[in-house]
N, C-alpha and C positions, 0 to 999 in steps of 0.2 A: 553206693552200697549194692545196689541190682547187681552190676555188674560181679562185685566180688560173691555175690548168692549162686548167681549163673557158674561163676567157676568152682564155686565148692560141689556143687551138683555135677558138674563133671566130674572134679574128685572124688567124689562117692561111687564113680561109675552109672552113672546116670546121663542120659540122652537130655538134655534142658531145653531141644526141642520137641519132645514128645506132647505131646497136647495138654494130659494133665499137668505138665511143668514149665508152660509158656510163660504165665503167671506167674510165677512161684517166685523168682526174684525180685516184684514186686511186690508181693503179699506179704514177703518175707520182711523186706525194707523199713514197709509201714509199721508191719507188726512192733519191730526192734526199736522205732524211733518212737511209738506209743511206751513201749515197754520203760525204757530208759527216758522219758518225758521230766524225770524227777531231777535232770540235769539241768534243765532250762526252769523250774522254780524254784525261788526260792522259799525255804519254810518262814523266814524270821517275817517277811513281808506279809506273807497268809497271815499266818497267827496276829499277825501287827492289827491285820484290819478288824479285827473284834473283841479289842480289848474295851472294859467295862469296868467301870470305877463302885463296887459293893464289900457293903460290909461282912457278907456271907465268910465263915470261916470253919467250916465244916467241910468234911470232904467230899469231890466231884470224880465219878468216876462215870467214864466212858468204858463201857467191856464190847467185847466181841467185833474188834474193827476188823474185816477182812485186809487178810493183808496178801499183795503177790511182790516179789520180788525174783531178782534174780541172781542167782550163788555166783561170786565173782570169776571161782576158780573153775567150773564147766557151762557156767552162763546158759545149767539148767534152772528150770524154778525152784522156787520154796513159798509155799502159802501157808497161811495160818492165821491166826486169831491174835490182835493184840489188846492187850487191856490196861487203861493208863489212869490214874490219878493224880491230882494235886488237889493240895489244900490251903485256898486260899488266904492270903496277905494284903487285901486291900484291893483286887484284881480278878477278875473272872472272864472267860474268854466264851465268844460264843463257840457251841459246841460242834456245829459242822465243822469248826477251824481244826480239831485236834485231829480225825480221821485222816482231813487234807496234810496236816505234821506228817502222818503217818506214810502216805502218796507222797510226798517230795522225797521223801528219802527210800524208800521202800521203790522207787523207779528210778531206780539205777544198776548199777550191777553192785554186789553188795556182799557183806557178811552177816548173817544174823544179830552177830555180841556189835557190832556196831553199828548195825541197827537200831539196836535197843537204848544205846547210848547215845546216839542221833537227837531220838524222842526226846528222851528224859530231856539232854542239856538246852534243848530249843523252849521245851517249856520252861524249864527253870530258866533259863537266861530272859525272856521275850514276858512271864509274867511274876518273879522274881517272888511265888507261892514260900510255904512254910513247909511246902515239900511236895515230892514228886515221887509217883513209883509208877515203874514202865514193867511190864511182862508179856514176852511173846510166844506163842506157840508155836509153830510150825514142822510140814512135813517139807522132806529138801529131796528133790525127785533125784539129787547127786548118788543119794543113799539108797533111794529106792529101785530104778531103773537103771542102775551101774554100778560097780564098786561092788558094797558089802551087801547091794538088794534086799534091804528091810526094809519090806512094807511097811509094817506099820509103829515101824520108828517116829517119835515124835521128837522136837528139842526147844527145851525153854530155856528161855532166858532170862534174867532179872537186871531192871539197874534202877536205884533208891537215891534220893538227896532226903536233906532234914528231916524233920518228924521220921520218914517210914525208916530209916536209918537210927534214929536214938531213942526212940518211945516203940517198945515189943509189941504193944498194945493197940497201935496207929498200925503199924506194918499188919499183925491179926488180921483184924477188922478191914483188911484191903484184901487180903489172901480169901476171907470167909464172902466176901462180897462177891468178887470174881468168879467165886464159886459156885455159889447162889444161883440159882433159878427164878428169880424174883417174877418175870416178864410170862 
């Protein structure tokens, strides 16, 4: 991969041996293969290892996971906040597991809307809850440093199984949470 850095740096009109950029196809390398790391986990395996047998059946919400990924189509970033629920079914996961859902799929090159539906179907498939709701925020530097350059464009997304899907009231009460300032 070095080497194809070094030759885009020439394409750019750039010296790749100039001093500041001796490095560079190397930093670049590492960075990319951190970036995209979400290719070599799998989620179903993470989430597997802290599954918990409770009778808990009210809902579990994790908000505010930092999220970075990378937009497929200029394989610039997109960060943002996601915020996930499910309400369990006889099953509870520990809670570091859902952020790392979040990192397996979120470290690759990506779209947001399938991002979002990444999340949701790994929980629902891996702890098979009474439902799931996934929301992500993000800014997509595609938007902001290119293109239509709106700063402070933001884009959410939703995707819902069971309960947040057929009780108005379940979905609510996950909107007003996320919202909340509790902390």
């Amino acid at each position: 991969m070095e080497e194809y850095y070094r030759k885009i740096i020439e394409q750019l009109g750039e010296d790749p041996n100039r001093e500041g950029l001796l490095k560079t196809p190397e930093r670049v390398s590492k960075a990319m293969k951190f970036l995209t790391n979400g290719y070599e986990l799998n989620a179903d395996e993470l989430i597997n290892q802290a599954i918990f047998h409770e009778e808990y059946s009210e809902m579990v919400i994790v908000k505010d996971i930092d999220v970075y990924s990378l937009c497929e189509h200029h394989m610039l970033p997109f960060f943002g906040k996601a915020h996930i629920a499910y309400i369990p079914n006889g099953k509870i996961v520990g809670l570091s597991k859902i952020p790392r859902v979040v990192d397996a799929y979120a470290r690759r090159l990506q779209v947001q809307e399938r991002l979002t539906i990444e999340i949701r179907d790994c929980v629902q498939r891996n702890l098979a809850p009474q439902g799931v709701a996934v929301v992500l925020e993000c800014a997509h530097m595609c938007m902001q440093m290119r293109g239509v350059q709106k700063q402070n464009s933001a884009t959410t997304t939703s995707a819902f199984t069971g309960l947040f899907l057929t009780n108005e009231a379940t979905k609510k009460e996950f909107i007003n949470l996320v919202q909340a300032k509790l902390h």
